[in-house]
Backbone of each chain as ProteinMPNN parsed JSONL, in Angstrom:
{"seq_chain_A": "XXXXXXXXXXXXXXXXXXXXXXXXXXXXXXXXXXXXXXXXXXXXXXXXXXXXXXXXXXXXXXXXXXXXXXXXXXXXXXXXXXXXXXXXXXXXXXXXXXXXXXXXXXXXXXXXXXXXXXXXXXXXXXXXXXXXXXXXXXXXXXX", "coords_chain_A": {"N_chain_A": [[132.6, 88.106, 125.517], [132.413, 90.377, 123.413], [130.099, 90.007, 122.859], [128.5, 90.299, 125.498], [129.285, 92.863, 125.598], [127.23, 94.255, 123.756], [125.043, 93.334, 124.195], [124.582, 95.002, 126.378], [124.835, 97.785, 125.179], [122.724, 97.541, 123.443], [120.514, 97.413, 125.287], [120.936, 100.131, 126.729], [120.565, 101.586, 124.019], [118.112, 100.948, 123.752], [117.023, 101.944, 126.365], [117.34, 104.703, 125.576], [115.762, 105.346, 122.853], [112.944, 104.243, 123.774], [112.639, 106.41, 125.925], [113.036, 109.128, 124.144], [111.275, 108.652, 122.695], [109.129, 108.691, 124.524], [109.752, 111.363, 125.54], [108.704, 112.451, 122.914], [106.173, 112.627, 122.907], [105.082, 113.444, 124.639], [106.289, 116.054, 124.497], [105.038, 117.105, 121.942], [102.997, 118.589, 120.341], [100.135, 118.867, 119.034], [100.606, 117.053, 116.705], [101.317, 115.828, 113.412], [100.913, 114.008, 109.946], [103.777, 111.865, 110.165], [104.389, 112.292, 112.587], [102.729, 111.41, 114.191], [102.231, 108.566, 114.877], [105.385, 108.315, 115.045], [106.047, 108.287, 117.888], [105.188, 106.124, 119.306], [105.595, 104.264, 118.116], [108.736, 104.423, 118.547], [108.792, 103.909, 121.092], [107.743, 101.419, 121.694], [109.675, 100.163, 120.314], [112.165, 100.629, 121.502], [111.326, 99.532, 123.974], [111.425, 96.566, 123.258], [113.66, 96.328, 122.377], [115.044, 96.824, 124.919], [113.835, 95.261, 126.581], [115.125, 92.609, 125.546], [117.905, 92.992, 125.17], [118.65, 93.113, 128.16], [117.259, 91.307, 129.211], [118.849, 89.074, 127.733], [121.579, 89.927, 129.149], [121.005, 89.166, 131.848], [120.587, 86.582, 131.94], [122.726, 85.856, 130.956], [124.777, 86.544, 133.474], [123.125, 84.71, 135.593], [123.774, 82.569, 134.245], [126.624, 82.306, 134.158], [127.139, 81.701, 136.738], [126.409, 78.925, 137.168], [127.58, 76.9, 135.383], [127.194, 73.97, 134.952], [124.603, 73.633, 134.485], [124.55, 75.926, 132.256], [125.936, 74.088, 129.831], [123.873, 71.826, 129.656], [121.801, 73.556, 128.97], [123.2, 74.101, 126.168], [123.939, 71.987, 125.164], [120.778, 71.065, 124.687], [120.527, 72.692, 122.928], [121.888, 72.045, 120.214], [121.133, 69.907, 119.986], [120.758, 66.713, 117.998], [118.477, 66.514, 117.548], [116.47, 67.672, 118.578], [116.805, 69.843, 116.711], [115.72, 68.685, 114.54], [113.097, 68.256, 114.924], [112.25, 70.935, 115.386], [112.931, 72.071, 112.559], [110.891, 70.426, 111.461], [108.527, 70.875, 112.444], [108.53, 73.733, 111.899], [108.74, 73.613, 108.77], [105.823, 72.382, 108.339], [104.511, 73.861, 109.373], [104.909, 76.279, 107.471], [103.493, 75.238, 105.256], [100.944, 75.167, 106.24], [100.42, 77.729, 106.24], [101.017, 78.828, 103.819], [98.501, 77.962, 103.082], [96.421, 79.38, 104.486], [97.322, 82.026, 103.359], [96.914, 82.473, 101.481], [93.544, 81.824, 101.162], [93.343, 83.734, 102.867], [93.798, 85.957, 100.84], [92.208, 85.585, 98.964], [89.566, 85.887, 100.14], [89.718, 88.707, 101.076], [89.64, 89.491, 98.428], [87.206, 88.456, 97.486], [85.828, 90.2, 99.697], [86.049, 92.753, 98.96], [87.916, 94.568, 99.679], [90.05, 97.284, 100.011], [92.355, 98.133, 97.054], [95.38, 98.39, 97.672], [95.691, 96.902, 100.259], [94.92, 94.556, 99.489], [96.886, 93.69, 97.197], [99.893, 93.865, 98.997], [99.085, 91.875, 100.697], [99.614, 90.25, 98.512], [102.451, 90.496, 97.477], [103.185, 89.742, 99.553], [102.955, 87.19, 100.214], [104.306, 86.517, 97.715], [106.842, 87.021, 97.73], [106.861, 85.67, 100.069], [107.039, 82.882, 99.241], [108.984, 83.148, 97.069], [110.972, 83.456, 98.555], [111.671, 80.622, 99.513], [111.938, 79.337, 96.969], [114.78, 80.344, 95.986], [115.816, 79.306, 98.603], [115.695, 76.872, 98.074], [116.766, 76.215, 95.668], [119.427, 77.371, 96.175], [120.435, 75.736, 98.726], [120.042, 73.281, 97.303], [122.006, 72.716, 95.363], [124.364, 73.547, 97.603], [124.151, 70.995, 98.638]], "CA_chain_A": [[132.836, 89.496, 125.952], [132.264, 91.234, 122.445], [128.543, 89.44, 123.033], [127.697, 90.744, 126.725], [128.901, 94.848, 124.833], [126.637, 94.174, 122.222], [123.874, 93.255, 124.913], [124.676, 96.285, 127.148], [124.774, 98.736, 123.909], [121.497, 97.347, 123.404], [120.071, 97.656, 126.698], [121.067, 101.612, 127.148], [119.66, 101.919, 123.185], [116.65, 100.782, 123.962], [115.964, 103.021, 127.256], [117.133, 106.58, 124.603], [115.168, 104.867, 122.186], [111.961, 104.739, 124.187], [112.745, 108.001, 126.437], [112.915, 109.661, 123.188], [109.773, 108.049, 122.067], [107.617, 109.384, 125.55], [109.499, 113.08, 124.943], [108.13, 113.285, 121.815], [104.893, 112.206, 122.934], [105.041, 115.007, 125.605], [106.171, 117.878, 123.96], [105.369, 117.863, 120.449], [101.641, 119.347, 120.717], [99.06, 118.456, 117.453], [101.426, 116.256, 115.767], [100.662, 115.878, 111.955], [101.932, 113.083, 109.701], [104.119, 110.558, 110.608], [104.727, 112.139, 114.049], [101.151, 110.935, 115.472], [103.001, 107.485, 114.862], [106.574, 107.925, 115.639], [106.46, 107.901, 119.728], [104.652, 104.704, 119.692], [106.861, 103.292, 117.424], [110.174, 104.405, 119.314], [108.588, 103.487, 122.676], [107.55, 99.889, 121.267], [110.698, 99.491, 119.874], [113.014, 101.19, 122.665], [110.9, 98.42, 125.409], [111.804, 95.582, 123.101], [114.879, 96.248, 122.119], [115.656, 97.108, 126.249], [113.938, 93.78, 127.195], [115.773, 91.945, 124.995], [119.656, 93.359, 125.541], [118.339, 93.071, 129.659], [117.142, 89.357, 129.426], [120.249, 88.032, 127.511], [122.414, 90.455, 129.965], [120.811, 88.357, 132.766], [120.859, 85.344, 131.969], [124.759, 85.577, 130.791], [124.649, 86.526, 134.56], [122.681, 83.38, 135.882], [125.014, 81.024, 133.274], [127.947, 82.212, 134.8], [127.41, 80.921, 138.173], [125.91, 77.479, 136.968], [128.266, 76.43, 134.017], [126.911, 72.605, 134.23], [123.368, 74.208, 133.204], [124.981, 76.169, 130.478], [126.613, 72.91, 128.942], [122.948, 71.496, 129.535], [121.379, 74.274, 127.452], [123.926, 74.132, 125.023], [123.183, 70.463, 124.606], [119.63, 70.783, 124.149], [120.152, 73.697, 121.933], [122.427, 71.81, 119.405], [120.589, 68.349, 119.997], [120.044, 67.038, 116.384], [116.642, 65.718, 117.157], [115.895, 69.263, 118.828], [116.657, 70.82, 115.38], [115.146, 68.172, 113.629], [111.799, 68.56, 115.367], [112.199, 72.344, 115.256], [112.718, 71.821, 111.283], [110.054, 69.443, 110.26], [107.367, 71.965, 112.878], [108.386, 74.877, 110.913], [108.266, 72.88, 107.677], [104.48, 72.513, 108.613], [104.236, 75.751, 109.749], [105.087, 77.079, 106.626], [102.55, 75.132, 104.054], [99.986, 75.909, 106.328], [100.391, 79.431, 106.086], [100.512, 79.11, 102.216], [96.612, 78.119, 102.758], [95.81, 80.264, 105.2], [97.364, 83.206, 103.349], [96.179, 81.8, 100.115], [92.719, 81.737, 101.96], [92.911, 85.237, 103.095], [93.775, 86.587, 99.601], [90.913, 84.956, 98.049], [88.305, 86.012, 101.244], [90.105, 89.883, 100.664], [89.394, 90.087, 97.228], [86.123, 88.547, 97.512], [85.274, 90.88, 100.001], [85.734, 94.342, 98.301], [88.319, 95.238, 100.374], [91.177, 98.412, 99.249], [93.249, 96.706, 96.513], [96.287, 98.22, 98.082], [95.769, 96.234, 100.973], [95.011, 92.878, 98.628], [98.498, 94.239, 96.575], [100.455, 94.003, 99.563], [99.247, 90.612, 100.93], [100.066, 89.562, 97.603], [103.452, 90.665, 97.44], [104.061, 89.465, 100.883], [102.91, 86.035, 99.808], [104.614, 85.549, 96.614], [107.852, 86.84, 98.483], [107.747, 84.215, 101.207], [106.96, 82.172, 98.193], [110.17, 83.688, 96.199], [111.983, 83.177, 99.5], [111.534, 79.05, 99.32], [112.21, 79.357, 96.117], [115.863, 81.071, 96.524], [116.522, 78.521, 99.767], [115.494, 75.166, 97.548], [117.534, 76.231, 94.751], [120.735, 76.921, 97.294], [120.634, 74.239, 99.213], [119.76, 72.012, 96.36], [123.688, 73.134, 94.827], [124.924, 73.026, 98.362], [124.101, 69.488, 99.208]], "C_chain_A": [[132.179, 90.471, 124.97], [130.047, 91.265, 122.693], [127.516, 90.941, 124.19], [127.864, 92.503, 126.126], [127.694, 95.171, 124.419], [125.072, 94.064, 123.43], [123.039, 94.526, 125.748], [124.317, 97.271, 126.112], [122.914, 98.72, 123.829], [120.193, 98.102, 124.005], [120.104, 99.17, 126.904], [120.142, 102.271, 125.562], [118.074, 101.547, 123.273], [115.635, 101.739, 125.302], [115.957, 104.609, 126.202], [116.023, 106.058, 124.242], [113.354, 105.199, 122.919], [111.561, 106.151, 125.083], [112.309, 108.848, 125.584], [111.407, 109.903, 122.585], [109.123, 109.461, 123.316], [108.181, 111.162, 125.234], [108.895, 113.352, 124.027], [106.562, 113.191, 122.002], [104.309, 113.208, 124.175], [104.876, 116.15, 125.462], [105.846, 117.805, 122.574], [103.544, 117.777, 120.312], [101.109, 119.105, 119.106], [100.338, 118.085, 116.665], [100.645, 115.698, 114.489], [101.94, 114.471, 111.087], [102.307, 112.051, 110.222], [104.613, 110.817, 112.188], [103.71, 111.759, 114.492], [101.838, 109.193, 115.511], [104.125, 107.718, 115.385], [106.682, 107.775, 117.031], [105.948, 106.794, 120.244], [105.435, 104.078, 119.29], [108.007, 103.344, 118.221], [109.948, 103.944, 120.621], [108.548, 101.95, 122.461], [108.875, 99.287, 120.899], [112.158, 99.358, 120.746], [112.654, 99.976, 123.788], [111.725, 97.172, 124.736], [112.956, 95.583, 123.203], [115.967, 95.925, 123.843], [115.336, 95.429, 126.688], [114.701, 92.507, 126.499], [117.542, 91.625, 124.922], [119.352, 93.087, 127.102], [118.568, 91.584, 130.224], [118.441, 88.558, 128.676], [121.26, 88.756, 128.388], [122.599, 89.268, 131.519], [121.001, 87.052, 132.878], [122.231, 84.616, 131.598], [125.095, 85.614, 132.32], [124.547, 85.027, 135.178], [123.51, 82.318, 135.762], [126.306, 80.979, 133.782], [128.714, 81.452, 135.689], [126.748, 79.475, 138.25], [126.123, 77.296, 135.409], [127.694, 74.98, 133.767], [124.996, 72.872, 133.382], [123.564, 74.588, 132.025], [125.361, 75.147, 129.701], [124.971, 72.261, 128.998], [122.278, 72.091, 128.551], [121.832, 74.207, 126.368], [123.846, 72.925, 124.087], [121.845, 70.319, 123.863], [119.179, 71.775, 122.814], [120.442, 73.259, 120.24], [122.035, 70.477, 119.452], [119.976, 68.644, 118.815], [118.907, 66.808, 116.31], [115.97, 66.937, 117.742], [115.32, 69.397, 117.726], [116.14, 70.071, 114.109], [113.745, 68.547, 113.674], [110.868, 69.995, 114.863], [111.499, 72.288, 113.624], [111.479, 71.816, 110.752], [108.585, 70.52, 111.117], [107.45, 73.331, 112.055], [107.785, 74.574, 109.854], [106.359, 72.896, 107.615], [103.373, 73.471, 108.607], [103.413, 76.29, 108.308], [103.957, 76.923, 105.49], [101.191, 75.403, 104.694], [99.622, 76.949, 106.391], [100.588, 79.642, 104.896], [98.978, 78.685, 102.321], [96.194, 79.057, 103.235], [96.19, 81.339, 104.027], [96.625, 82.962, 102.066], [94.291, 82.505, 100.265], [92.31, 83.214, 102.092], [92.861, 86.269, 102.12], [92.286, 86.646, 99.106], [89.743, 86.165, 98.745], [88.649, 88.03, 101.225], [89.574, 90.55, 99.545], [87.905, 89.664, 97.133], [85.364, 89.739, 97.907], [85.063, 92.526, 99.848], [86.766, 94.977, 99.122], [89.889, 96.43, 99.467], [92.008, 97.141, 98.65], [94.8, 96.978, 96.934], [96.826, 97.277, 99.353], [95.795, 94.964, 100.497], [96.591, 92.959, 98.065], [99.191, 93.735, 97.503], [100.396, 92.894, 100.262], [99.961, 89.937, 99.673], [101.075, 89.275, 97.596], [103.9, 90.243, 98.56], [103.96, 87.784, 100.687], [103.715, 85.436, 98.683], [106.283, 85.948, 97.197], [108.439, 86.089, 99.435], [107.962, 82.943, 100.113], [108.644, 82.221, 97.198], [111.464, 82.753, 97.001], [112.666, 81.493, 99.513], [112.303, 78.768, 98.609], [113.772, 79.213, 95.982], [116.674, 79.51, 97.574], [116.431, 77.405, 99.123], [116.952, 75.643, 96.794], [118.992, 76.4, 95.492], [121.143, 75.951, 97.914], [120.723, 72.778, 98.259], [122.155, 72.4, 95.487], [124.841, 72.635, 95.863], [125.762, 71.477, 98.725], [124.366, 68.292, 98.443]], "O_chain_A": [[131.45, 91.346, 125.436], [129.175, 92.133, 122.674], [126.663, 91.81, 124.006], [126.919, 93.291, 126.156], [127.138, 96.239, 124.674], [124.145, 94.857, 123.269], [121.871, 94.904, 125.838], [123.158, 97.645, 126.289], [122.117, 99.622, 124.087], [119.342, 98.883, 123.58], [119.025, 99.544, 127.365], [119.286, 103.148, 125.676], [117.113, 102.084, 122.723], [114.451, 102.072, 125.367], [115.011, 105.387, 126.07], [115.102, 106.128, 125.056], [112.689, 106.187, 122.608], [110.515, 106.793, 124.982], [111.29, 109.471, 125.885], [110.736, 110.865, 122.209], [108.816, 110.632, 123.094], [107.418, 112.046, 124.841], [108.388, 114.474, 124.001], [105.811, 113.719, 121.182], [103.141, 113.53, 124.39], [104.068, 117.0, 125.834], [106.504, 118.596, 121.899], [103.021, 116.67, 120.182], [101.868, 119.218, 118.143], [100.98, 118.934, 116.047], [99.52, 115.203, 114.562], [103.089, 114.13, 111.371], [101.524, 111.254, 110.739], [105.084, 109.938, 112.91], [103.823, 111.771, 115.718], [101.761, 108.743, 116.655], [104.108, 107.294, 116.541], [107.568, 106.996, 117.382], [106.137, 106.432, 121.406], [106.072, 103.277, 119.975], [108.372, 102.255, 118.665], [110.916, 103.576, 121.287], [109.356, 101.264, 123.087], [109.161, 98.111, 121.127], [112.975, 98.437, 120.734], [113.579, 99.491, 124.439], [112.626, 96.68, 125.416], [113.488, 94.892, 124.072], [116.991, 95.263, 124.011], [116.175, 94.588, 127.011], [114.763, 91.444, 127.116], [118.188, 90.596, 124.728], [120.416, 92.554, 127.419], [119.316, 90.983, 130.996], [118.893, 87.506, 129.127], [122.205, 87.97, 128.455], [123.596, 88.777, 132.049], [121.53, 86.484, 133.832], [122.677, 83.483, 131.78], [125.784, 84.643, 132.634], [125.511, 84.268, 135.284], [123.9, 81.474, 136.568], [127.013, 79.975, 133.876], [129.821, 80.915, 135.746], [126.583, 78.934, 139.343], [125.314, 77.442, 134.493], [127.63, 74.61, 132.595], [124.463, 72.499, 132.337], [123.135, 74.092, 130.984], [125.019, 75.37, 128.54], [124.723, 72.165, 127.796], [122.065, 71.558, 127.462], [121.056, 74.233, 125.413], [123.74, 72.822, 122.865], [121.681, 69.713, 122.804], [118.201, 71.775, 122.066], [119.805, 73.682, 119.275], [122.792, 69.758, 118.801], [119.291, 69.578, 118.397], [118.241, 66.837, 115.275], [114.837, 67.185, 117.33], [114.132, 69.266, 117.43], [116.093, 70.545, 112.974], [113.182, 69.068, 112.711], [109.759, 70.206, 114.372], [110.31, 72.378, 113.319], [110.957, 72.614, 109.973], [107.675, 70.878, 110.369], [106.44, 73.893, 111.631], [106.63, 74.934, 109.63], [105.795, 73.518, 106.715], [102.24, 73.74, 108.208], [102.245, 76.56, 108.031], [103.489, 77.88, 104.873], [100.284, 75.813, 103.97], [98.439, 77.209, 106.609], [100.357, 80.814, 104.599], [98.241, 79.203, 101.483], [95.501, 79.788, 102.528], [95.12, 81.694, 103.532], [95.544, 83.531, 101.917], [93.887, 83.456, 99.596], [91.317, 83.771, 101.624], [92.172, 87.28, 102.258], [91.507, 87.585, 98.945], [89.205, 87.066, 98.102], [87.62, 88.685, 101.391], [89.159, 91.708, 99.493], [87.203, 90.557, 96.659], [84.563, 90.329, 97.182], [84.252, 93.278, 100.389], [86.491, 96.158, 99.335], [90.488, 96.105, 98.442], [92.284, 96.017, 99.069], [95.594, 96.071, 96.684], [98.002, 96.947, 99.503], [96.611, 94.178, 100.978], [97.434, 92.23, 98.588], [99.456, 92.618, 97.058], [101.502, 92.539, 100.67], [100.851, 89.11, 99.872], [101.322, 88.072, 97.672], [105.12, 90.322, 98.704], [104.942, 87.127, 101.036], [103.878, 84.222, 98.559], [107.044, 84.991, 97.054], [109.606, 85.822, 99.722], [108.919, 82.171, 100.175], [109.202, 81.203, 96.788], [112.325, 81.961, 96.618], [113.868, 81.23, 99.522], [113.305, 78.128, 98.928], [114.189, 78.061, 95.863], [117.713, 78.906, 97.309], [117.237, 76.603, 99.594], [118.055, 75.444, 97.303], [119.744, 75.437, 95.346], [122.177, 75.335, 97.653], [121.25, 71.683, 98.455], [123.239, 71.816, 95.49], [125.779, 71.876, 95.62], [126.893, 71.033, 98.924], [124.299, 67.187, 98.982]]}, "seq_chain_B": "XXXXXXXXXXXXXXXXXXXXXXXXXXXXXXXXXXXXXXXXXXXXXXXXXXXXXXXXXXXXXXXXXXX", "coords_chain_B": {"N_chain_B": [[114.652, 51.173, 110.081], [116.502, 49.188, 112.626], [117.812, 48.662, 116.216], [119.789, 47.856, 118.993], [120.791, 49.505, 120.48], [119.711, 49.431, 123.211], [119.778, 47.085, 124.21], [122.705, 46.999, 124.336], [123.443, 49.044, 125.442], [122.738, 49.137, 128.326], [124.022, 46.509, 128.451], [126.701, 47.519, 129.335], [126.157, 48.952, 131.478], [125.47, 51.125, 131.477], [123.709, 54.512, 131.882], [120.992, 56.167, 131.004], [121.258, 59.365, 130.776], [123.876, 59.196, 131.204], [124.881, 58.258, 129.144], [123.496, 60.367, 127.292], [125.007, 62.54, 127.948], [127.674, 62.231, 127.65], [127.77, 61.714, 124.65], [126.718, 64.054, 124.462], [124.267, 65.043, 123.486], [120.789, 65.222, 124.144], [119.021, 63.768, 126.745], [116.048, 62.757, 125.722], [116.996, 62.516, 123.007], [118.478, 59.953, 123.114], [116.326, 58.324, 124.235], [114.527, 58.002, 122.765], [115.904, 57.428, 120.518], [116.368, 54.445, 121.424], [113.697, 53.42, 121.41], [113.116, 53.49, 118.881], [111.9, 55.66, 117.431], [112.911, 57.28, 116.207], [115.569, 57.878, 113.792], [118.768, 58.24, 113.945], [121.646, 60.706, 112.766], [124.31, 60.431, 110.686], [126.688, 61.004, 111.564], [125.665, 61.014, 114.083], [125.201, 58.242, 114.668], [127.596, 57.254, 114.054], [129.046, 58.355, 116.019], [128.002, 57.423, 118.438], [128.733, 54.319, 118.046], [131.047, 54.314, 118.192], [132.006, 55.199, 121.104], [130.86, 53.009, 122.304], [133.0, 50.957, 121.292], [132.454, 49.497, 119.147], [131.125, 48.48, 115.699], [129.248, 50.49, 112.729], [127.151, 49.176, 112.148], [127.012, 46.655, 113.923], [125.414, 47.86, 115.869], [123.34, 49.431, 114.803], [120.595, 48.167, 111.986], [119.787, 47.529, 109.243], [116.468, 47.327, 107.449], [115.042, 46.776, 104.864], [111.459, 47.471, 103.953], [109.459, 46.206, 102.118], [110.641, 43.904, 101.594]], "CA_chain_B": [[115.68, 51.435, 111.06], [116.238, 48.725, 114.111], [118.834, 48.985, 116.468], [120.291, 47.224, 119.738], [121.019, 50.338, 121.179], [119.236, 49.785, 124.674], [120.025, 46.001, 124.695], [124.028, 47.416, 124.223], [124.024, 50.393, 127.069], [122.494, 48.268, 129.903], [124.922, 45.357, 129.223], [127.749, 48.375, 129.764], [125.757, 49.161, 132.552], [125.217, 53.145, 131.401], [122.463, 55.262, 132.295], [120.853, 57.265, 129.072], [121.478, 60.533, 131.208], [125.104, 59.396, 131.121], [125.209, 58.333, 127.372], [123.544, 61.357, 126.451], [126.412, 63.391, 128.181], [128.994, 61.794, 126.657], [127.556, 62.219, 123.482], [126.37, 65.616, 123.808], [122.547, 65.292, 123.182], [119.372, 65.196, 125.127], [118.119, 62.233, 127.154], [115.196, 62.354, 125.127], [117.472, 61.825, 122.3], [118.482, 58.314, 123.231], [115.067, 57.303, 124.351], [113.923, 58.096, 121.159], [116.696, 56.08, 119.638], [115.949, 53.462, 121.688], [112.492, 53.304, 121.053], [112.764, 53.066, 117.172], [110.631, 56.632, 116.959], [113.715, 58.724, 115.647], [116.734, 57.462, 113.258], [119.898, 58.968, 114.05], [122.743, 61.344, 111.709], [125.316, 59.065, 110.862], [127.724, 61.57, 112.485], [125.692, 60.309, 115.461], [126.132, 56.701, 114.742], [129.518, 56.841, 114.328], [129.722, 58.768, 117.902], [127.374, 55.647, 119.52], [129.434, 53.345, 117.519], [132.519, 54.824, 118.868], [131.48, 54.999, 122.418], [130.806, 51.671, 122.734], [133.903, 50.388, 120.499], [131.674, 48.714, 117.706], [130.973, 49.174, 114.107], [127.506, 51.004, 113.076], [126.433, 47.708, 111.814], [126.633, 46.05, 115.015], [124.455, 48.594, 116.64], [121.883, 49.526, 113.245], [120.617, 47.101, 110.955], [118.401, 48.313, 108.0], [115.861, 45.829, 106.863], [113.962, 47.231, 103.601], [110.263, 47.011, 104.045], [108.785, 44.968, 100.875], [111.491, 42.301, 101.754]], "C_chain_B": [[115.804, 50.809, 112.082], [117.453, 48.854, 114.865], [118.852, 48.338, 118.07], [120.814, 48.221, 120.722], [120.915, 50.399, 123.135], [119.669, 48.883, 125.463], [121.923, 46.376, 125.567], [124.24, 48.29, 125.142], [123.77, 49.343, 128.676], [123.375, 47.221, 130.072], [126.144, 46.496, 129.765], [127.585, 49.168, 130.891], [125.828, 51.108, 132.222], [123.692, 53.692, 131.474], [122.22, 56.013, 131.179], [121.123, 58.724, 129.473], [122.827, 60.531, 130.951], [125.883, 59.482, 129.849], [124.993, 59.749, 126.868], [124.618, 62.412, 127.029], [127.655, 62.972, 127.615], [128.752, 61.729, 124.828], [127.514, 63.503, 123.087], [125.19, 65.713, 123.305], [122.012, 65.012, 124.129], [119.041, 63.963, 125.496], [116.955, 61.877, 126.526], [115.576, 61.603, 123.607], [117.696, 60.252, 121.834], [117.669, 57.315, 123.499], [114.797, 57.506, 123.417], [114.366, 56.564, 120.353], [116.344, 54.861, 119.974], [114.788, 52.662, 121.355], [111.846, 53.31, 119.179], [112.002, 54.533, 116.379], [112.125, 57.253, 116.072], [114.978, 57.959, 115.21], [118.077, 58.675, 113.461], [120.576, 59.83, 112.77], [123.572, 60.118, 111.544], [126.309, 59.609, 111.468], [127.167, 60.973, 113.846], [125.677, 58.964, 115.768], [127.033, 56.577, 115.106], [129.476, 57.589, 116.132], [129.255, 57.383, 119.028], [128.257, 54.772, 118.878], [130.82, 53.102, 118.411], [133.069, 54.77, 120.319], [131.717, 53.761, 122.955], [131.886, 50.547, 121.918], [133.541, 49.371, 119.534], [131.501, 49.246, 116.82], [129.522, 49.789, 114.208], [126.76, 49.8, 112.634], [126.073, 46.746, 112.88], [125.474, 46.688, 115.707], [122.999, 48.905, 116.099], [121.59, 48.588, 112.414], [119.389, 47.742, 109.92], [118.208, 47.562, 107.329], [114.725, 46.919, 105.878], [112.551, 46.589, 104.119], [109.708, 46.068, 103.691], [109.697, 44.088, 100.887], [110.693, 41.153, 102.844]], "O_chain_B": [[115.321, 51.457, 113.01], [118.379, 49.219, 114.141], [117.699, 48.302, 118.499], [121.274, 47.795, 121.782], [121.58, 50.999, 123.98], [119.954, 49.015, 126.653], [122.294, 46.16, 126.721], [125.34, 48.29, 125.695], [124.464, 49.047, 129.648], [123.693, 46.807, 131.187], [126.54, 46.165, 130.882], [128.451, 49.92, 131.339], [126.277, 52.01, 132.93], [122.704, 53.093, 131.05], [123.109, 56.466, 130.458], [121.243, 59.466, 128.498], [123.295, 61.579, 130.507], [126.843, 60.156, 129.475], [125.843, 60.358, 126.219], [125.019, 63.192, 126.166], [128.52, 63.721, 127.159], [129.658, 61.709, 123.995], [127.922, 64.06, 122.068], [125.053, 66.658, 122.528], [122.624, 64.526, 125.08], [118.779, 63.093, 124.665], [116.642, 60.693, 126.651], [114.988, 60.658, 123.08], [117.359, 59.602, 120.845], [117.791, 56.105, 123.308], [114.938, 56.382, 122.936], [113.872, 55.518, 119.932], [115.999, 54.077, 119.089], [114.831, 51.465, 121.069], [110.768, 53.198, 118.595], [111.64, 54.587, 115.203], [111.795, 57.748, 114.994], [115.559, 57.355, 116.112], [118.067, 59.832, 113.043], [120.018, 59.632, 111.691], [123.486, 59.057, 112.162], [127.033, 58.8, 112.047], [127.948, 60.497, 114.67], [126.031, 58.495, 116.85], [127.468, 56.026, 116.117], [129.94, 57.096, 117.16], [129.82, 56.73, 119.905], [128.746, 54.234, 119.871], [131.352, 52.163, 119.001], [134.196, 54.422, 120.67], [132.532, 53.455, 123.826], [131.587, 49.353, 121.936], [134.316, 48.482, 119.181], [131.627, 50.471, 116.786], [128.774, 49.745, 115.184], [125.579, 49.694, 112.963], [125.031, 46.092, 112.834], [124.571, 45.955, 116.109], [121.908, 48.738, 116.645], [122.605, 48.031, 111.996], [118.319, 48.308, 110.145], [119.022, 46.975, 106.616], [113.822, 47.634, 106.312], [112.474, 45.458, 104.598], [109.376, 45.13, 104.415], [109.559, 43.272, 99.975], [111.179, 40.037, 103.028]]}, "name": "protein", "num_of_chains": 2, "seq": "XXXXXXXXXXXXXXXXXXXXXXXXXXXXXXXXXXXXXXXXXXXXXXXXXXXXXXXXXXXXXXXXXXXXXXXXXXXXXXXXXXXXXXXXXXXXXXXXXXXXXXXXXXXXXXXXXXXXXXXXXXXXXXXXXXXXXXXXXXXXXXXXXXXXXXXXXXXXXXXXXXXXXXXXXXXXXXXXXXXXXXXXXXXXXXXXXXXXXXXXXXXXXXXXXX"}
């Protein structure tokens, strides 16, 4: 119940949300700053947010009236070889996107490009990096 | 990891659609198992164990490699 609110809430924030967005993108005449951005942003974020509270609205719908599906989904959602799979594909994921980003640092700084833009891969790299870090050392205590 | 799993449902005459409902996992689950590709939790041992009123030893046997 608290769920399907939380979906609805959603769902009505996300039409203000983008409404908001296209008024401002209507009336607010030579926009300077961060308004030449904000009505894209609130519209982009207002659609998702709407398709997102909409599609779990619906499909709580759908599940309702075919409960042996829901126990099906629910199965395949909490199947351990699902979330094993899931796991060990992320796992994968993840060190190949330490080359790649690795990769793109390098091919960044080679190429002369703004160092706030190199800065900021950096920091986004040694933060997913940090992040690992953080989750080994927890889990490693945990377990 | 070998396991008797497939020999053990068909003599009980169960379908892997039916095992995996009474377990609570995916039919791909148990073909897996069956098929040697994917070693179980031992929480899900013990549930196949349990199922079929045998120990996990009857059902798993773990033979070290370099032996």
């Amino acid at each position: 119940m608290k769920k399907s609110i939380i979906n609805y809430l959603a769902a009505v924030a996300g039409i203000l949300l983008a409404g908001s967005g296209l008024f401002l993108l209507k009336f607010i005449l030579e926009p300077q700053g961060i308004m030449r951005a904000l009505p894209y942003l609130c519209i982009g974020l207002g659609c998702g947010i709407f398709g997102h509270g909409m599609g779990n609205i619906i499909s709580e719908k759908v599940m309702k009236k075919h409960p042996d599906q829901q126990k099906q989904i629910e199965i395949e959602k909490n199947d351990e070889r699902n979330i094993a799979v899931a796991n060990r594909a992320k796992a994968r994921a993840y060190d190949i996107m330490l080359f790649v980003f690795g990769a793109l640092m390098l091919a960044f700084a080679v190429m002369g490009v703004d160092t706030a833009a190199v800065l900021l891969l950096v920091f986004a790299y040694l933060f997913v990096v940090g992040c690992y870090i953080y989750c080994h050392v927890k889990y490693n205590k945990e377990m | 990891m070998k396991n008797r799993l497939e020999e053990i449902r068909k003599r009980h005459d169960i379908r892997q659609e039916d095992l995996a409902a009474a377990l609570e996992v995916s039919r791909q689950t148990i073909g897996s198992l069956e098929n040697g590709r994917y070693n179980p939790s031992i929480i899900l041992a013990f549930k196949i164990a349990r199922y079929f009123g045998m120990s996990i030893e009857e059902i798993f046997t773990y033979e070290e490699e370099n032996l």
